[in-house]
C-alpha positions, 0 to 999 in steps of 0.5 A, a space after each residue: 231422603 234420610 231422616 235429619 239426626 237428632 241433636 242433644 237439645 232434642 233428646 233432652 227436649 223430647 225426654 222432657 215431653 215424654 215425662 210431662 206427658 207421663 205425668 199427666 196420664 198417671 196422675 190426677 192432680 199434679 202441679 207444677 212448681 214454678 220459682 220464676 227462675 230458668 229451669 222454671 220457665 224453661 220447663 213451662 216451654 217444654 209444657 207448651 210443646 207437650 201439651 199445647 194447643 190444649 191447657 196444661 193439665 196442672 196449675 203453675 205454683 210458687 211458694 212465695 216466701 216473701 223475700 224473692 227478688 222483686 224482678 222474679 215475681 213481676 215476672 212470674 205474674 207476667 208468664 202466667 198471664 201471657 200463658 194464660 194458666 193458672 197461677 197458684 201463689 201461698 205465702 211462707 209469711 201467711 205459714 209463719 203467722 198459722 202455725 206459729 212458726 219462728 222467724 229466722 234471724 241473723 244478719 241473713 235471715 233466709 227463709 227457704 226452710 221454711 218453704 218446706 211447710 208451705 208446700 206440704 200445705 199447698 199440697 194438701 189444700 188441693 191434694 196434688 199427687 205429683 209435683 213437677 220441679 226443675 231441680 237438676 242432678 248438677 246442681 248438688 250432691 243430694 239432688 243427684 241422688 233423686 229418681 225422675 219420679 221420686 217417691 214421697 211418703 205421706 208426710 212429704 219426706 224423702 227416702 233415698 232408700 226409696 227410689 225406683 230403678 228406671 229402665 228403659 224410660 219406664 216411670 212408675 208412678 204407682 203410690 199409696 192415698 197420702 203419698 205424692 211424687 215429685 217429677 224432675 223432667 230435665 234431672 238430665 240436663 245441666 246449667 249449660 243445657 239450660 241456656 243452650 235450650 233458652 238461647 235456641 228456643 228465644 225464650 224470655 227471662 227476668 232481666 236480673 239474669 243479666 249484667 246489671 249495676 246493684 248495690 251489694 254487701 260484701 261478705 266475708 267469704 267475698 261473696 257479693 250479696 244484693 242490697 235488700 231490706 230483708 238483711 239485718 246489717 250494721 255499721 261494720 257491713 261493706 255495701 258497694 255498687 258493682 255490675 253483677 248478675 245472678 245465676 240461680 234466683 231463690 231467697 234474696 238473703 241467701 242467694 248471692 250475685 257473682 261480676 260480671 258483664 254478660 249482657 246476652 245469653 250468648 254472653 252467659 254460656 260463654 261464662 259458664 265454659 270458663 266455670 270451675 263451680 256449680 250455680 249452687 255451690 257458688 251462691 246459695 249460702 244455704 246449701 253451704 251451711 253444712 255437707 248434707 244441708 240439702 239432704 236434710 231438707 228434702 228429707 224433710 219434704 223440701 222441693 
């Protein structure tokens, strides 16, 4: 009798145990950061394979920063009761009003750089020493540049110049008081990986992942972005009601929807063998607003 072959879903899901467990051998407080959104959730079921019977052995944390889709946060409380873990939520509004910092403006007002002051919070408030996040080397150039165990000093800041070599599965997670590492588990995998894991292992998602009615401002790129009191908008502004879903889930003043009707994920992954552009590159208007966006905030210790 041979041995069944393993196919690339159990790779990348056996690669992705083996790290949550590393982390949970070589550090003491480590959390996971949870946005509500796939790769999130995702990433709570590879915790339960690894870990389960037993409790996680970190809390789930979110940065609310108060402009997420309400979808997300209905869900997020109703994963963490159902899982039955802990669930720490800090609010980038409570930051603003403690450190005196100031409101974006514009018409699109994200406040997604500021997350990054409230995560540096959060993580001295309960001096976690390994952040788990789900970010992906396809979602954008800079992301491409993190190890898996990626070193951060004792302001939370990022050095690409930094990063350990990896060899042979081995992670060092060796740091100095003050420093932390934030740990990527499926930087290995892609979008499409995500779903073909979602849809094999029947794993739930919030319903704005699927074809939807909403009210949408048109930008003008073209772009179509959900109907939100958070967007200061005038008389000029085109608002139409199209059938949309969202492919990624951050700030909802700067994350746009795309049409379509993929109402399953079958549906979706069959969108996304048509896709010429990355989840990020075609709705995260942050990202865009210039070439090393990204780089510069995880410099500054964004997730």
């Amino acid at each position: 009798m041979t041995k069944k072959a393993l196919d690339y879903l159990d790779r990348l899901e056996a690669e992705a145990i083996h790290i949550l467990r590393e982390v949970a051998g070589q550090f003491e407080r480590p959390a996971l950061l949870f946005s509500g959104g796939k790769d999130s959730i995702a990433l709570t079921r590879l915790a339960e394979k690894a870990f389960r019977p037993g409790r996680f052995p970190f809390p789930l944390v979110h940065i609310d920063t108060g402009h997420n889709f309400q979808e997300i946060i209905a869900f997020r409380d109703s994963l963490a009761a159902s899982l039955g873990e802990k669930l720490i939520v800090r609010k980038v509004e409570d930051t603003i009003r403690e450190r005196g910092l100031r409101e974006p403006g514009g018409k699109y007002p994200s406040r997604n750089p500021l997350q990054t002051y409230t995560l540096l919070d959060v993580i001295e408030e309960f001096e976690f020493d390994a952040c788990i996040g789900g970010a992906r080397r396809d979602e954008e150039k800079a992301r491409a540049k993190e190890r898996i165990f990626s070193v951060r000093n004792e302001f939370g800041q990022w050095d690409p110049r930094r990063q350990r070599p990896e060899l042979w599965n081995i992670y060092n997670g060796r740091i100095q008081k003050g420093e932390n590492v934030r740990v990527f588990p499926i930087s290995n995998w892609t979008e499409l990986d995500v779903w073909n894991y979602i849809q094999r292992e029947n794993i739930a998602l919030p319903d704005i992942y699927f074809a939807h009615e909403r009210q949408c401002v048109v930008l003008p790129s073209g772009q179509l972005l959900g109907l939100s009191e958070h967007l200061h908008l005038d008389e000029t502004d085109e608002i139409v009601r199209r059938r949309v879903r969202f492919r990624t889930v951050g700030d909802s003043t700067c994350t746009a929807a795309v049409e379509s009707d993929a109402a399953s994920v079958d549906d979706i992954i069959q969108d996304l063998l048509q896709a010429k552009v990355s989840e990020r590159g075609a709705t995260r208007l942050d990202d865009n607003l210039s070439e090393t966006g990204m780089e510069d905030r995880k410099r500054n210790g964004y997730f």
